[in-house]
C-alpha positions as CSV (number, residue, x, y, z in Angstrom):
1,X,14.5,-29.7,-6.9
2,X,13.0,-28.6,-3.6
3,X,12.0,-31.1,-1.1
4,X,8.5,-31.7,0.0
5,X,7.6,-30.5,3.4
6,X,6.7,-33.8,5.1
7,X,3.3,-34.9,6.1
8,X,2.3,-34.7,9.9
9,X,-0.9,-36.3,11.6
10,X,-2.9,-34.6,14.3
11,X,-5.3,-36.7,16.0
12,X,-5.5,-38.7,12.9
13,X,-5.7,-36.1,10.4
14,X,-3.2,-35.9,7.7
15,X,-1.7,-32.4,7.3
16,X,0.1,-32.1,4.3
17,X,2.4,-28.8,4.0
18,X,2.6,-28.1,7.5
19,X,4.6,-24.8,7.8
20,X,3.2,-23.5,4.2
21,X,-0.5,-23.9,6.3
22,X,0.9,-22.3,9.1
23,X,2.7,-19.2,7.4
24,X,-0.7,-18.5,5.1
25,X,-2.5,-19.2,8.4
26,X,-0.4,-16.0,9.6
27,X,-1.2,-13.8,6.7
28,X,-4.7,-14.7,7.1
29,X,-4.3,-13.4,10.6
30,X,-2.4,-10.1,9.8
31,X,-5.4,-9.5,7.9
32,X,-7.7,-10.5,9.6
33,X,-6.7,-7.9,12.5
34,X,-6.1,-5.1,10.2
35,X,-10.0,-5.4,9.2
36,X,-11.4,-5.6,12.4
37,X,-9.1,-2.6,13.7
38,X,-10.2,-1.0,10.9
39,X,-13.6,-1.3,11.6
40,X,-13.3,0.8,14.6
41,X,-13.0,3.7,12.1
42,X,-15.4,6.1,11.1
43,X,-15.8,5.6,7.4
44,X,-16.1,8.8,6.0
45,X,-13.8,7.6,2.7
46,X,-14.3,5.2,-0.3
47,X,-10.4,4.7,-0.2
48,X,-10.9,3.3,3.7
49,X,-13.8,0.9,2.8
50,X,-11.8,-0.4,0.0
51,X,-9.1,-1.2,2.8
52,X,-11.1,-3.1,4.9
53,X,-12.3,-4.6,1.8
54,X,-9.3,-6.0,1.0
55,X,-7.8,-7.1,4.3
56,X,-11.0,-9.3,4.7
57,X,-10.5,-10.9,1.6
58,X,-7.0,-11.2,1.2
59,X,-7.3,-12.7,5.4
60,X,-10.0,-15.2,3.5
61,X,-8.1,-16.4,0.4
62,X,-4.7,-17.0,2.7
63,X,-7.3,-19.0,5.0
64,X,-8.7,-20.8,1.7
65,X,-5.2,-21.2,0.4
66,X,-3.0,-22.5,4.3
67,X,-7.0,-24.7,4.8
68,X,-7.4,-25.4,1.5
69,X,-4.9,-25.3,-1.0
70,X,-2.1,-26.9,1.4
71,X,-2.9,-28.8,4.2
72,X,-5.9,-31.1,3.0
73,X,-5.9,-30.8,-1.5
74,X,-5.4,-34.5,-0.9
75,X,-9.1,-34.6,0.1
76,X,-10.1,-32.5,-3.0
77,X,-9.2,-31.8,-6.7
78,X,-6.3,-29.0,-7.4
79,X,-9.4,-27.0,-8.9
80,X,-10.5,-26.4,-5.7
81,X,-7.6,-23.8,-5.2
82,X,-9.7,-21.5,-7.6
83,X,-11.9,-20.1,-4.7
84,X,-8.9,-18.8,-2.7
85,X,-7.4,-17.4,-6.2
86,X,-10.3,-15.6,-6.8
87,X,-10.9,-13.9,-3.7
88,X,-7.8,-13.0,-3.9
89,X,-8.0,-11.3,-7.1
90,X,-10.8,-9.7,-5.5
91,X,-8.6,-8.1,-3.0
92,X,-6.2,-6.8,-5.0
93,X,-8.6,-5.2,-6.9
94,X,-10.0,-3.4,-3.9
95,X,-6.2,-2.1,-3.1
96,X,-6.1,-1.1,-6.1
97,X,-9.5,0.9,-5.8
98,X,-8.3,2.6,-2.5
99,X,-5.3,3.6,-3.8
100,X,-6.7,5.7,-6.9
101,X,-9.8,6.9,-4.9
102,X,-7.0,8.5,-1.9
103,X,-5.4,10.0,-5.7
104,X,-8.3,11.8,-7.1
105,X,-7.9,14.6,-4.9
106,X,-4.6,15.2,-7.2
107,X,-5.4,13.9,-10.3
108,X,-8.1,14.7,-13.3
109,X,-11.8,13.5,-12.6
110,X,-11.3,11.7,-16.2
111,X,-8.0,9.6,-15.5
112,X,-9.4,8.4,-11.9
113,X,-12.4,7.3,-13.9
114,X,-10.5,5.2,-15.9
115,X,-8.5,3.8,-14.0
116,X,-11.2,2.6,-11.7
117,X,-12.9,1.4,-15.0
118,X,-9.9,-0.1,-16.3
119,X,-9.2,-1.7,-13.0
120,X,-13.3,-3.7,-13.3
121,X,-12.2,-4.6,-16.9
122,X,-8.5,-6.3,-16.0
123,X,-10.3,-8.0,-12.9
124,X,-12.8,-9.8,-15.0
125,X,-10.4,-10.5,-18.2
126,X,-7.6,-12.1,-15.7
127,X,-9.8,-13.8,-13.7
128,X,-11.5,-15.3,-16.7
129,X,-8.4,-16.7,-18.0
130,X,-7.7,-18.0,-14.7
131,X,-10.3,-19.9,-14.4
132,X,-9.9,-21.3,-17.6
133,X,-6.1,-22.0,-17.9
134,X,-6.2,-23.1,-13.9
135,X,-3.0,-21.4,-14.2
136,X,-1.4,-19.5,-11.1
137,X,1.1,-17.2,-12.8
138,X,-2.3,-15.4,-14.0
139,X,-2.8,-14.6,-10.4
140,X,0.3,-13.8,-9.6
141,X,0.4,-11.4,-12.8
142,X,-2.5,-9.4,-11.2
143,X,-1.0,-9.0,-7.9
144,X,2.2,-7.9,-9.6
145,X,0.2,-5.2,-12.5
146,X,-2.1,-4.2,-9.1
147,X,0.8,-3.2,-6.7
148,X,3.2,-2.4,-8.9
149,X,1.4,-0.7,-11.5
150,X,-1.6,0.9,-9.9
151,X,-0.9,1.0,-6.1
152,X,2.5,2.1,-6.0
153,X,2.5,4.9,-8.6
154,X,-1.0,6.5,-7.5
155,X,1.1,6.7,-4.0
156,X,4.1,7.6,-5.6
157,X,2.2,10.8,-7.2
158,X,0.6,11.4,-4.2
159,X,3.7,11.7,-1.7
160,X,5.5,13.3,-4.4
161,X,2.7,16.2,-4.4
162,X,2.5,16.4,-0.7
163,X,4.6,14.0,1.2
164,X,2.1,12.5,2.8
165,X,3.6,9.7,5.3
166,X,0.8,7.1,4.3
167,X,1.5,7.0,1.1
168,X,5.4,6.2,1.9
169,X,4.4,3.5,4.0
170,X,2.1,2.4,1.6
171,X,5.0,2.5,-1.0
172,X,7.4,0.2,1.9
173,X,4.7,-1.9,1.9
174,X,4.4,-2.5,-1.9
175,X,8.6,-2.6,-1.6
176,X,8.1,-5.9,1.1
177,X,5.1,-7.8,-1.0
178,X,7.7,-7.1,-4.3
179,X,10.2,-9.3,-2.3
180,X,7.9,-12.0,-0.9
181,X,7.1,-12.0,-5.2
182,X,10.8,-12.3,-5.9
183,X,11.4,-15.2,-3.1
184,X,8.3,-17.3,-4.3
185,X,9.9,-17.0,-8.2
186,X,13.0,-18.0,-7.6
187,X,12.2,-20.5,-5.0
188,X,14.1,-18.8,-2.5
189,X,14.3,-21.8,0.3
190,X,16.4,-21.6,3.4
191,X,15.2,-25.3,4.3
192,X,13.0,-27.8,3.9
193,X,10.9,-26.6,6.6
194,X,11.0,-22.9,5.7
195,X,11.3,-23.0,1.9
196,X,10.3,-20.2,-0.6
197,X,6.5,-20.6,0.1
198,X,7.4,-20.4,3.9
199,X,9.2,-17.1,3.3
200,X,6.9,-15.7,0.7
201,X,4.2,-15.9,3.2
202,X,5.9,-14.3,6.2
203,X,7.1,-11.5,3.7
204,X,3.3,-11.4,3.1
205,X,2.5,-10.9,6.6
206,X,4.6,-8.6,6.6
207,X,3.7,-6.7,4.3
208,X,0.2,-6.7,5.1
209,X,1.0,-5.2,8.4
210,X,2.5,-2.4,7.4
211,X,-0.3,-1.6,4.8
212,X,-2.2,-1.1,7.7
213,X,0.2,0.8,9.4
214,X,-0.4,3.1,6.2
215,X,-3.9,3.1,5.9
216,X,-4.3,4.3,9.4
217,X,-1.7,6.9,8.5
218,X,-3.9,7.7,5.6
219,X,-7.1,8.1,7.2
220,X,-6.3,9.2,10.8
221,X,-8.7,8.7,13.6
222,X,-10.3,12.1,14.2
223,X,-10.3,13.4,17.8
């Protein structure tokens, strides 16, 4: 059985979680930085938007889940994780999106349709049975079908047609969030004070960086 992470009080408030708030807080950040920088670039792509898409809502469902769903739940009911759940569905829905938009240039106009169909229809059956089971592994589940199963072969397909560097880092950076999966599983702790959710989340952070390392491999700023 893991041990809770103690308690601590910061002028008076009660912070449960402490170093699971802080290591969201960083993904939130990662994120957060990646949209902004992002901003900066001429959006001339659907696939780009759909980046900075989901860097602002992944950055706000690891704020809702550190703020949230860690340090202060005391102060609310555990159905108030939902909102960070959801946007974070969201998000992966958006990655998702980019990934088969950057595609379509190598694909069949019917099969990107689809798949950008399919990808409304799995967002809205999932979250639906999220929100009625209040049941995590759901989210998980779509992360896991969204990298694994949309982002990482449209990518895959992609650099094997051309080679395209993007792409590979994109592909790394489905490799680092597979691990940060595996770690949070199988409760991967290396203390009390950094244990699985700890190393999950820097994975995450991770992760998130270098998916914007490949989206600004895949859309280049023009000079």
């Amino acid at each position: 059985m893991i041990e809770a992470q103690p308690s601590v009080h910061w002028l008076g408030i009660r912070i449960d979680e402490p170093m699971t708030t802080l290591t969201d807080l960083l993904v939130s950040a990662v994120c957060f930085y990646a949209y902004f920088k992002l901003r900066k670039l001429d959006a001339k792509s659907k696939g780009l938007i759909y980046f900075r898409y989901y860097f602002l809502l992944m950055g706000l469902a690891t704020l809702l889940g550190g703020v949230i769903g860690h340090a202060f739940l005391y102060a609310f009911s555990f159905s108030w994780k939902l909102p960070g759940w959801v946007v974070s569905m969201f998000s992966v829905a958006f990655i998702e999106r980019s990934a088969i938009d950057y595609a379509k240039a190598y694909i069949p106009k019917k099969v990107g349709s689809f798949f950008l169909r399919l990808n409304i229809i799995e967002l809205i059956t999932i979250m639906t049975i999220t929100l009625y089971t209040l049941n995590f592994k759901w989210v998980e589940f779509h992360s896991g079908y969204g990298l694994l199963a949309i982002v990482f072969p449209f990518h895959a397909f992609v650099y094997f047609k051309t080679k395209n560097k993007g792409s590979k880092t994109i592909m790394l950076a489905v490799g680092i969030a597979s691990i940060a999966a595996l770690v949070f599983m199988n409760k991967v702790a290396a203390h009390v004070w950094f244990n699985h959710l700890d190393i999950s989340h820097t994975l995450m952070a991770v992760a998130a960086y270098v998916f914007y390392r490949g989206a600004l491999q895949l859309y280049p700023i023009e000079k």
